[in-house]
KOLTI-363585 format. One record per residue (C-alpha): residue in three letters; x, y, z; chain. Coordinates in Angstrom, 1 decimal. Layout:
<atoms>
<atom><aa>ALA</aa><u>X</u><v>Y</v><w>Z</w><ch>A</ch></atom>
...
</atoms>
This chain:
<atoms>
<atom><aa>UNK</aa><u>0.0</u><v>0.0</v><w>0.0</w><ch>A</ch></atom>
<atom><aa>UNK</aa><u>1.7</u><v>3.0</v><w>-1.1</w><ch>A</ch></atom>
<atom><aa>UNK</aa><u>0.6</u><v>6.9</v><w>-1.1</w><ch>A</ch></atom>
<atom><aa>UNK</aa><u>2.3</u><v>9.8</v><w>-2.4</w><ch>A</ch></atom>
<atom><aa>UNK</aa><u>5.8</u><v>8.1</v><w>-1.6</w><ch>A</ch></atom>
<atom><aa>UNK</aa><u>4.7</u><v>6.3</v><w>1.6</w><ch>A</ch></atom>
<atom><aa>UNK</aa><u>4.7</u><v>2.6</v><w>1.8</w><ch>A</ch></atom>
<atom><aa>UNK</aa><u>3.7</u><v>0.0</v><w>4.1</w><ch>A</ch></atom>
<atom><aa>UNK</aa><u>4.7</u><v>-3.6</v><w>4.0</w><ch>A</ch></atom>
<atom><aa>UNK</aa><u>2.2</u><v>-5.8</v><w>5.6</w><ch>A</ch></atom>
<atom><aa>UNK</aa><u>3.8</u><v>-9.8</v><w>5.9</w><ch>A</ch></atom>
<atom><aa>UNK</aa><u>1.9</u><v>-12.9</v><w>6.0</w><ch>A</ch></atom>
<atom><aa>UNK</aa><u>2.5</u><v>-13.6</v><w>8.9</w><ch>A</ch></atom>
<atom><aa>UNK</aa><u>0.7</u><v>-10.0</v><w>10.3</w><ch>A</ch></atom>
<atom><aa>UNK</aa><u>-2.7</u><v>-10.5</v><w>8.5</w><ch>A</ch></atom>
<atom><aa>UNK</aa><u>-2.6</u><v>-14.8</v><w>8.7</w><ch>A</ch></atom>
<atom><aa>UNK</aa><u>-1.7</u><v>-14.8</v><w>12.4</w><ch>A</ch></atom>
<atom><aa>UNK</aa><u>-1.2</u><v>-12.3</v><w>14.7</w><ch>A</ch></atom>
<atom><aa>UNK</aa><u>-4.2</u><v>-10.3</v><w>13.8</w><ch>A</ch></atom>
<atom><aa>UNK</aa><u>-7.0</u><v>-13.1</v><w>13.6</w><ch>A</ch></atom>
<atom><aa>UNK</aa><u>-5.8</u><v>-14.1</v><w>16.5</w><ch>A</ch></atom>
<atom><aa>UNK</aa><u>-6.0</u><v>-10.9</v><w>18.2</w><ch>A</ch></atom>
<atom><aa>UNK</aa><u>-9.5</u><v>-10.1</v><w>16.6</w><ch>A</ch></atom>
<atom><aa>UNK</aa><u>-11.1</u><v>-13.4</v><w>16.1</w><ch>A</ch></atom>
<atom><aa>UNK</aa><u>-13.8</u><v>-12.3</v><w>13.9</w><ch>A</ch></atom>
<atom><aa>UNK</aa><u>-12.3</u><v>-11.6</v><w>10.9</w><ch>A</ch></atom>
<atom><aa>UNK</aa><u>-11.8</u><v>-13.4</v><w>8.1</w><ch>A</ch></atom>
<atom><aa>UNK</aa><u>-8.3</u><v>-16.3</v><w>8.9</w><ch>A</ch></atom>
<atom><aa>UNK</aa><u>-7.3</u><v>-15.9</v><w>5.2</w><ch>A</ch></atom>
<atom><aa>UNK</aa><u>-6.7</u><v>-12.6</v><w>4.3</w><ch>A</ch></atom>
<atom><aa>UNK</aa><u>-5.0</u><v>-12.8</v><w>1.3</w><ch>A</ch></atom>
<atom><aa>UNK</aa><u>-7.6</u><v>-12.9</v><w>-1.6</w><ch>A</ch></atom>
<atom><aa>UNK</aa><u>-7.9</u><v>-9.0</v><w>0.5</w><ch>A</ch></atom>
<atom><aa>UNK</aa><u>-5.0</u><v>-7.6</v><w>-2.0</w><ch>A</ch></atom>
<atom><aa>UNK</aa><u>-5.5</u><v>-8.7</v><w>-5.2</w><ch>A</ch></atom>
<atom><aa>UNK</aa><u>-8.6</u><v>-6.6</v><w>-5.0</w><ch>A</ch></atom>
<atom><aa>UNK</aa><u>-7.2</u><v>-3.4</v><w>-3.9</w><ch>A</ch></atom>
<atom><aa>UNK</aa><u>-4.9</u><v>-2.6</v><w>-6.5</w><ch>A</ch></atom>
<atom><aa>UNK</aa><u>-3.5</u><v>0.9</v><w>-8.4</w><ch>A</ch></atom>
<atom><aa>UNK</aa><u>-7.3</u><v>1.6</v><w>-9.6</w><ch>A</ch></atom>
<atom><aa>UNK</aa><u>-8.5</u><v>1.5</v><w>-6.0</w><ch>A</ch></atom>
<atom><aa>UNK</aa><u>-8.6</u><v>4.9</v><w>-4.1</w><ch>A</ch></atom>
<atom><aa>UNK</aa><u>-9.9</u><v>4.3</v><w>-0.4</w><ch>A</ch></atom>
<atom><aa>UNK</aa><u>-10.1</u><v>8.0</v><w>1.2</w><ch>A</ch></atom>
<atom><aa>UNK</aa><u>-9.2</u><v>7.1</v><w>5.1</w><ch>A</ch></atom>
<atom><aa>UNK</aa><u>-6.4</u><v>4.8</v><w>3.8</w><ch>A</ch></atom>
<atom><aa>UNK</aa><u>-4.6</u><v>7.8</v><w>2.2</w><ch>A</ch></atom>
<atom><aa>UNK</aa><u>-5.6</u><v>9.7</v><w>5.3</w><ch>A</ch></atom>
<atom><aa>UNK</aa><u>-3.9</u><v>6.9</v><w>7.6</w><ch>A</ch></atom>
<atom><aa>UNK</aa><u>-0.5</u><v>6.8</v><w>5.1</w><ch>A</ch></atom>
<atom><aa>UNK</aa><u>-0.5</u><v>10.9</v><w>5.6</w><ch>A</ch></atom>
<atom><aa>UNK</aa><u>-0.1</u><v>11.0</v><w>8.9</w><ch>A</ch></atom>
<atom><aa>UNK</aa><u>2.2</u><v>8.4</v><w>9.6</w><ch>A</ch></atom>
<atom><aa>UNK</aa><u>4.2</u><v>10.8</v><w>6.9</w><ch>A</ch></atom>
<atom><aa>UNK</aa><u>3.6</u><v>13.5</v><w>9.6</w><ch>A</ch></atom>
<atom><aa>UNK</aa><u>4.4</u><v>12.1</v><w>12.5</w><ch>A</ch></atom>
<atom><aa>UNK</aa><u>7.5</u><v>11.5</v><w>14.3</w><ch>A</ch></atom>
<atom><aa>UNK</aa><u>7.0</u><v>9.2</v><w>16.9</w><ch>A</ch></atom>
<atom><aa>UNK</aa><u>9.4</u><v>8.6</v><w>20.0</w><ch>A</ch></atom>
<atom><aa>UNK</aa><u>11.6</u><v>6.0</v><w>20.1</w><ch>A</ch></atom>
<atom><aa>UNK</aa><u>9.7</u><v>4.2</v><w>23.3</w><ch>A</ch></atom>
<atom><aa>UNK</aa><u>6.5</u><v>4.8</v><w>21.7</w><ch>A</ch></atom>
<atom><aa>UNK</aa><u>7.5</u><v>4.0</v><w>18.0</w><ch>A</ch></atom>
<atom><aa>UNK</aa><u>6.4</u><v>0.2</v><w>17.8</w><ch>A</ch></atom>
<atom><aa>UNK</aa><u>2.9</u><v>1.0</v><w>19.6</w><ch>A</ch></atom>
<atom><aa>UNK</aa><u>2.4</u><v>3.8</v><w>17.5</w><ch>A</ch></atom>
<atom><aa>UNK</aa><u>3.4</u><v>2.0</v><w>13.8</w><ch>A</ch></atom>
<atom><aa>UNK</aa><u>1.4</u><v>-1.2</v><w>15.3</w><ch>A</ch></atom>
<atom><aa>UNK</aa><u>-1.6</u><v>1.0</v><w>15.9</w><ch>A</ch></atom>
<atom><aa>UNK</aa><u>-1.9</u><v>2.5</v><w>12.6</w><ch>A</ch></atom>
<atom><aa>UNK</aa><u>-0.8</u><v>-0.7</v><w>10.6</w><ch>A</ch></atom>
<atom><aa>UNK</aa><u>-4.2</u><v>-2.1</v><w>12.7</w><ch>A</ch></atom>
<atom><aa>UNK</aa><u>-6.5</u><v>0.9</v><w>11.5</w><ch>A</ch></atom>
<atom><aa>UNK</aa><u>-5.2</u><v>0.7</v><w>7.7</w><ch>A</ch></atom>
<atom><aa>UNK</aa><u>-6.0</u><v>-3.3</v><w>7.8</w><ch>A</ch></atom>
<atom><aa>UNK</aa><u>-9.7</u><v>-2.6</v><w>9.8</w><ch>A</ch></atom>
<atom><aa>UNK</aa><u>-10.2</u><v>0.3</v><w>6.8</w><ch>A</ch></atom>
<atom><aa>UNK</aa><u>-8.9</u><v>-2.7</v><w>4.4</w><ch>A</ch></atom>
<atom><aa>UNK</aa><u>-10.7</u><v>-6.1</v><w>5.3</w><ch>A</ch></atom>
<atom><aa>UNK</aa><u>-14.0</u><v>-3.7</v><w>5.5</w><ch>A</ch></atom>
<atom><aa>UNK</aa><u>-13.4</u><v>-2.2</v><w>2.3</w><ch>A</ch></atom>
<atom><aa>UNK</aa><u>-13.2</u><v>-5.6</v><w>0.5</w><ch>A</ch></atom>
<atom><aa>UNK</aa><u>-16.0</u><v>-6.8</v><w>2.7</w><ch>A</ch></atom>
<atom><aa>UNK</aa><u>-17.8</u><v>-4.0</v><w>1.6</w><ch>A</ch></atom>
<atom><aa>UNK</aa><u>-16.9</u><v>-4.6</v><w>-2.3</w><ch>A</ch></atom>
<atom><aa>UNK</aa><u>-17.3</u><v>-8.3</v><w>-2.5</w><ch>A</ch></atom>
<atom><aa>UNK</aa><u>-21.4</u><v>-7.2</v><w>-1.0</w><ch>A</ch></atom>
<atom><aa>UNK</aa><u>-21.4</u><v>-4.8</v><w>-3.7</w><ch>A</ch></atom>
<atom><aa>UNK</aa><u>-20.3</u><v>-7.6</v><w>-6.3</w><ch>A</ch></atom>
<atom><aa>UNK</aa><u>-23.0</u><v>-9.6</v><w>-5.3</w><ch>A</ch></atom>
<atom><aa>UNK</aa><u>-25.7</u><v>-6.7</v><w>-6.3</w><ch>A</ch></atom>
<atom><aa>UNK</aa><u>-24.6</u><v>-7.7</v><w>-9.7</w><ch>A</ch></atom>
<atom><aa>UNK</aa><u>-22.0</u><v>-6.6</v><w>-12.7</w><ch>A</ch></atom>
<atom><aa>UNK</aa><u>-22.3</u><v>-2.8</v><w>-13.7</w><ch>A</ch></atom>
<atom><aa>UNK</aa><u>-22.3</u><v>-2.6</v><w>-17.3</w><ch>A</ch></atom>
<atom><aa>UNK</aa><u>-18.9</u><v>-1.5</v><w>-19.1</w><ch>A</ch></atom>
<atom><aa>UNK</aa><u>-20.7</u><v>2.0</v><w>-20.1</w><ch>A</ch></atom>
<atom><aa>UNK</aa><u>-21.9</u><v>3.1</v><w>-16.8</w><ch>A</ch></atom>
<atom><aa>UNK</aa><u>-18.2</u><v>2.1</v><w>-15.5</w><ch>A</ch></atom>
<atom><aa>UNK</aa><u>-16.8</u><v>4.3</v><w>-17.3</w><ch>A</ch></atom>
<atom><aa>UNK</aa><u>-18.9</u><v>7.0</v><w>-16.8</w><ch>A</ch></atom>
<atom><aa>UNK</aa><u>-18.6</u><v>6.5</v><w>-13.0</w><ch>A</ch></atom>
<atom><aa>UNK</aa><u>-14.7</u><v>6.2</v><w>-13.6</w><ch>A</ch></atom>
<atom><aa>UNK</aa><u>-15.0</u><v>9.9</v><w>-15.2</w><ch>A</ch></atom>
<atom><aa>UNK</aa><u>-17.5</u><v>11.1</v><w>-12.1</w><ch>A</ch></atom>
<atom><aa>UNK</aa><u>-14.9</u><v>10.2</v><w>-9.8</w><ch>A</ch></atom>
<atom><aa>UNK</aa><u>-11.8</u><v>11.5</v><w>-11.7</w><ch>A</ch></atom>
<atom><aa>UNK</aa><u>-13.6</u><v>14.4</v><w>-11.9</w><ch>A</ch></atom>
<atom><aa>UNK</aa><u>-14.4</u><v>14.6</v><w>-8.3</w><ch>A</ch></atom>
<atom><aa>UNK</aa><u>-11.0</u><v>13.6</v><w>-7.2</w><ch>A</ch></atom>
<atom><aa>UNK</aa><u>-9.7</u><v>16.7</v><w>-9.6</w><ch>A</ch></atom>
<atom><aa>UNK</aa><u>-12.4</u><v>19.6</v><w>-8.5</w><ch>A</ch></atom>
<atom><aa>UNK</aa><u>-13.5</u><v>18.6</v><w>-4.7</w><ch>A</ch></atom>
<atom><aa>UNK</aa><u>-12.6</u><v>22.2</v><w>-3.1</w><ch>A</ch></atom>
<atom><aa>UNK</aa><u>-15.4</u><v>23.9</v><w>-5.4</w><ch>A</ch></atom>
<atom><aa>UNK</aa><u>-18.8</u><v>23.8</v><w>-5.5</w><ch>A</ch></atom>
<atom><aa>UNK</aa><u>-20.4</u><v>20.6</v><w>-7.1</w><ch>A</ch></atom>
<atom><aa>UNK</aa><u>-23.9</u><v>20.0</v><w>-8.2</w><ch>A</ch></atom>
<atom><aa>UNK</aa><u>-25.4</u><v>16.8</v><w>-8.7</w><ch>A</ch></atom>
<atom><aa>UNK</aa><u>-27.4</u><v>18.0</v><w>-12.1</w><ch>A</ch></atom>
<atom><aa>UNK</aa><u>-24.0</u><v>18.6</v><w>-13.4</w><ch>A</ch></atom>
<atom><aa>UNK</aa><u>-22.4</u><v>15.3</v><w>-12.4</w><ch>A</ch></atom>
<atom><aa>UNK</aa><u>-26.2</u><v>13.7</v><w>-14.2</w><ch>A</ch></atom>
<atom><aa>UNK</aa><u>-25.2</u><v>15.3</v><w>-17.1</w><ch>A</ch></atom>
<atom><aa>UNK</aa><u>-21.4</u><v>14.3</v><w>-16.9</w><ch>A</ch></atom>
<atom><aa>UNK</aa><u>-22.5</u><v>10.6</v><w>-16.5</w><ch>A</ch></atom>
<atom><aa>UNK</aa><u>-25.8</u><v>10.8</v><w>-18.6</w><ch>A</ch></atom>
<atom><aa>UNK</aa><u>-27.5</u><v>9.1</v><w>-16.0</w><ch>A</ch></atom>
<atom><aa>UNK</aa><u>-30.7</u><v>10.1</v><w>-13.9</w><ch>A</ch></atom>
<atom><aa>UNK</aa><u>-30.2</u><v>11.5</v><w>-10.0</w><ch>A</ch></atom>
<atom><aa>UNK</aa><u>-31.4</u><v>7.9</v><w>-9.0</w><ch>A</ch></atom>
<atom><aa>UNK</aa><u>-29.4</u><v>5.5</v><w>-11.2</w><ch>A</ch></atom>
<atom><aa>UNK</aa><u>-26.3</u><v>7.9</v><w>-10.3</w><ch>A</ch></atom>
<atom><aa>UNK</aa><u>-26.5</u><v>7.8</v><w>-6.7</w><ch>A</ch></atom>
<atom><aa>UNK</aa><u>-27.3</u><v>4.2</v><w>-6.4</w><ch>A</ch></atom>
<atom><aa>UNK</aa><u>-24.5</u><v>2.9</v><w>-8.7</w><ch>A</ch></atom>
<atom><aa>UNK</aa><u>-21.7</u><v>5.4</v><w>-7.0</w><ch>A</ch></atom>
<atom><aa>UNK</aa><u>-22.7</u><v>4.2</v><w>-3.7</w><ch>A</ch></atom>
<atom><aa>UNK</aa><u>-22.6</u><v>0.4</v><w>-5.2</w><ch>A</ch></atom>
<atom><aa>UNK</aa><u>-19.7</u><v>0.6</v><w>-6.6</w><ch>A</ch></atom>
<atom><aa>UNK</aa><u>-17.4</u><v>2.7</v><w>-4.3</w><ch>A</ch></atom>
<atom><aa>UNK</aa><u>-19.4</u><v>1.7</v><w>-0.9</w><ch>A</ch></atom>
<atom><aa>UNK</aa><u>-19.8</u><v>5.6</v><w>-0.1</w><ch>A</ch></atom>
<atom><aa>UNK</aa><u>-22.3</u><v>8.3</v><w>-1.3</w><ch>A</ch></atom>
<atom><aa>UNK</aa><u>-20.9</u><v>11.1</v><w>-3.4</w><ch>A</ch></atom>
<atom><aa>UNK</aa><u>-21.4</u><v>13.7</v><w>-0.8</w><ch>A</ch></atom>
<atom><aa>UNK</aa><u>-19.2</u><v>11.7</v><w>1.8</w><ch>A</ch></atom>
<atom><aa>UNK</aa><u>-16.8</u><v>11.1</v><w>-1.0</w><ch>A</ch></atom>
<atom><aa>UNK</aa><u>-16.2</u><v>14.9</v><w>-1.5</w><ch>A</ch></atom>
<atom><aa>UNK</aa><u>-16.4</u><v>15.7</v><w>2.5</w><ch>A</ch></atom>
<atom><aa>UNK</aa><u>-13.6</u><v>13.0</v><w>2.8</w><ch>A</ch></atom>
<atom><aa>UNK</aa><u>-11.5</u><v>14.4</v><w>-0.1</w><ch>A</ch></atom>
<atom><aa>UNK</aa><u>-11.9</u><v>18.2</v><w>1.8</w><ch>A</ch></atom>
<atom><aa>UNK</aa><u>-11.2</u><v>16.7</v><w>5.2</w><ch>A</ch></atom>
<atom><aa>UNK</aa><u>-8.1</u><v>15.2</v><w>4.2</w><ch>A</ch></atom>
<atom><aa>UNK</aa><u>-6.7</u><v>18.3</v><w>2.4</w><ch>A</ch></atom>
<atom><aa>UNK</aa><u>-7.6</u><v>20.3</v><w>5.3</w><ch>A</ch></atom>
<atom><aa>UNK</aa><u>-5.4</u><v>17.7</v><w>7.5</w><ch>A</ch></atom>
<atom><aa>UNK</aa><u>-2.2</u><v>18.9</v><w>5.4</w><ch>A</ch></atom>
<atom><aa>UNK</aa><u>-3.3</u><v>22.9</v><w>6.1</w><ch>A</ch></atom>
<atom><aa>UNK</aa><u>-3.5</u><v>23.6</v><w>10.0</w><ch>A</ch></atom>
<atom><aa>UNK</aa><u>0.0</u><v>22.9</v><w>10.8</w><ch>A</ch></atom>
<atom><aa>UNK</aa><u>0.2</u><v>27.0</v><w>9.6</w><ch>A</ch></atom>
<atom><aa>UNK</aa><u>-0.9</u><v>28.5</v><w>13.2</w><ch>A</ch></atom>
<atom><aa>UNK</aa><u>-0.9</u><v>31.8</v><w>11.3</w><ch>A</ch></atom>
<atom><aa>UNK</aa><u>-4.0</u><v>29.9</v><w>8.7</w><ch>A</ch></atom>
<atom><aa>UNK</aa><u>-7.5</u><v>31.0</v><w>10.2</w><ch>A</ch></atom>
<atom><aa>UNK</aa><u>-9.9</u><v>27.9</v><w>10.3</w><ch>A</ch></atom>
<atom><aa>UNK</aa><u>-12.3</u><v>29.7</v><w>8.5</w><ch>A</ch></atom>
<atom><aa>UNK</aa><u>-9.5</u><v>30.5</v><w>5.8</w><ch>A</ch></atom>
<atom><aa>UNK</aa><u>-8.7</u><v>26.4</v><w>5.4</w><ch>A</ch></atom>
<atom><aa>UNK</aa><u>-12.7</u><v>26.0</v><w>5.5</w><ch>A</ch></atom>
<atom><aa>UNK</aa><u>-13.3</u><v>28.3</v><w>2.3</w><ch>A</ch></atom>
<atom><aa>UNK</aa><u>-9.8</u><v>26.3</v><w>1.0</w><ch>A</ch></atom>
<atom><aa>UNK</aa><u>-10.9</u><v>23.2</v><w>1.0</w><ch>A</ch></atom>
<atom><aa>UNK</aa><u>-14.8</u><v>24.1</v><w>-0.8</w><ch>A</ch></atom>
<atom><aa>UNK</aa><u>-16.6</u><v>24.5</v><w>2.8</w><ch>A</ch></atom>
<atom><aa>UNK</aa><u>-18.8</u><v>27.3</v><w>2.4</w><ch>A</ch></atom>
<atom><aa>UNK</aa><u>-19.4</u><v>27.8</v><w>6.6</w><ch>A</ch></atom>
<atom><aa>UNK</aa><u>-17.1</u><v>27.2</v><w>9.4</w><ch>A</ch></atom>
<atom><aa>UNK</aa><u>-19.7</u><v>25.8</v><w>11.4</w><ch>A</ch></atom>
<atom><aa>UNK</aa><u>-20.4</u><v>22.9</v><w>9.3</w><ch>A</ch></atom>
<atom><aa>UNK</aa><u>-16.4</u><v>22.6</v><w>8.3</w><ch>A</ch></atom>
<atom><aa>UNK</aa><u>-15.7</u><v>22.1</v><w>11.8</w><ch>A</ch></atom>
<atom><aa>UNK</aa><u>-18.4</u><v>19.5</v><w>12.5</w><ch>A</ch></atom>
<atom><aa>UNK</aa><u>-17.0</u><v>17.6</v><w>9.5</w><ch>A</ch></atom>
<atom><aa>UNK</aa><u>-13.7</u><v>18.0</v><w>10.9</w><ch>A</ch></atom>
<atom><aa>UNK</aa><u>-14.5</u><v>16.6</v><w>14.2</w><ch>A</ch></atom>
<atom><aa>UNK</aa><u>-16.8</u><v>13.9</v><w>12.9</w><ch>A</ch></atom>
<atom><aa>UNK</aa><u>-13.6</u><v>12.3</v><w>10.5</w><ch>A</ch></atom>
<atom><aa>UNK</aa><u>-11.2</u><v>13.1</v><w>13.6</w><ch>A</ch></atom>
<atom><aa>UNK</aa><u>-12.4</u><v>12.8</v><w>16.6</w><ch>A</ch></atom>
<atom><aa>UNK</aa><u>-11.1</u><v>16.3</v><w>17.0</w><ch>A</ch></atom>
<atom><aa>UNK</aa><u>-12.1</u><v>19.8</v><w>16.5</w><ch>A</ch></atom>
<atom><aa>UNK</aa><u>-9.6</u><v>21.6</v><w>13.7</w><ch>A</ch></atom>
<atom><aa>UNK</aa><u>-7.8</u><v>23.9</v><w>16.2</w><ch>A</ch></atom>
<atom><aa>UNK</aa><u>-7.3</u><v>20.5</v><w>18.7</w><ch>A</ch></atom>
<atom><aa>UNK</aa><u>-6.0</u><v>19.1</v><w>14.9</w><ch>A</ch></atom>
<atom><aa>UNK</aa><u>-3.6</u><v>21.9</v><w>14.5</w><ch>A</ch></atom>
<atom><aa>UNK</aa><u>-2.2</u><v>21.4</v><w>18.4</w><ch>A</ch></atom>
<atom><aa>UNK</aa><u>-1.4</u><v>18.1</v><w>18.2</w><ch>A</ch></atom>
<atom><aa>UNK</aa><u>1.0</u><v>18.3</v><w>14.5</w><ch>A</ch></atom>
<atom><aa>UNK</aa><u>2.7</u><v>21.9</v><w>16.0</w><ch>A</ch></atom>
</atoms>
């Protein structure tokens, strides 16, 4: 698993072993996990996981609990993403022609996240109907277009606050929020924290 230059080796070992036996509920074999996930796959709170570990510098006492903690949340955000796809397979094959105009929806997402999006506009990009839109994005990338874009904004605002002299409400308008209010209830919501507890803990 790799993100902008930062990589994580996972061995057999890890996800045969020492993790169902840790969380006994998984799945024992996890290795029909990778072959799924592969360079056409883009799973939001994985990247967001890879970034910080980019970030942060743990101590040298703490280094091992912190690399074994995030390791665990990348595989949780893994297993239930290919849990997640392998429902969605079941729902049935989407045709070659609405692939590819999903493929576009999301490259065009992915490219113009911090501005204002309508869903009329997206219809038109993927010549489908509001309906057959939502329900095939949702199918096919297990998230609704909405959270996709509030994920996309949430991450890039994770990469801003680290500028104490960047007002909230400055990264807010950045990233395509048009209030702080609802910025900072996204923020805390994908977090855990609000964006000024963010900013204090990467200073």
């Amino acid at each position: 698993m790799a993100f902008r230059g930062i990589s994580v080796l996972v061995t057999p070992e890890f996800y045969n072993k020492i993790l169902p036996g840790k969380y006994p509920g998984i799945p024992r074999d996890l290795t029909h996990l990778f072959p799924q996930f592969n360079g056409n796959n883009y799973i939001p709170e994985i990247a967001g996981a890879l970034h910080q570990i980019s970030r942060f510098r743990p101590l040298k006492e703490i280094a091992g609990m912190y690399y074994d903690s995030k390791l665990t949340e990348i595989m949780s955000i893994l297993i239930q993403w290919a849990m997640n796809n392998r429902f969605r397979l079941s729902q049935g094959p989407v045709p070659n022609c609405d692939m590819d105009h999903l493929r576009s929806v999301m490259d065009y997402l992915n490219t113009n996240y911090t501005s204002h999006i309508y869903l009329d506009a997206l219809c038109r990009h993927a010549c489908m109907s509001r309906t057959k839109l939502t329900r095939l994005f949702k199918q096919v990338y297990g998230m609704t277009i909405s959270d996709h874009i509030k994920t996309l904004r949430i991450n890039l605002a994770k990469e801003m606050p680290a500028d104490n002299h960047l007002k909230i409400n400055t990264i807010a308008n950045t990233v395509g929020f048009k209030f702080h209010r609802s910025f900072s209830e996204a923020f805390k919501h994908a977090t855990g924290l609000t964006p000024n507890q963010y900013r204090k803990t990467i200073c």
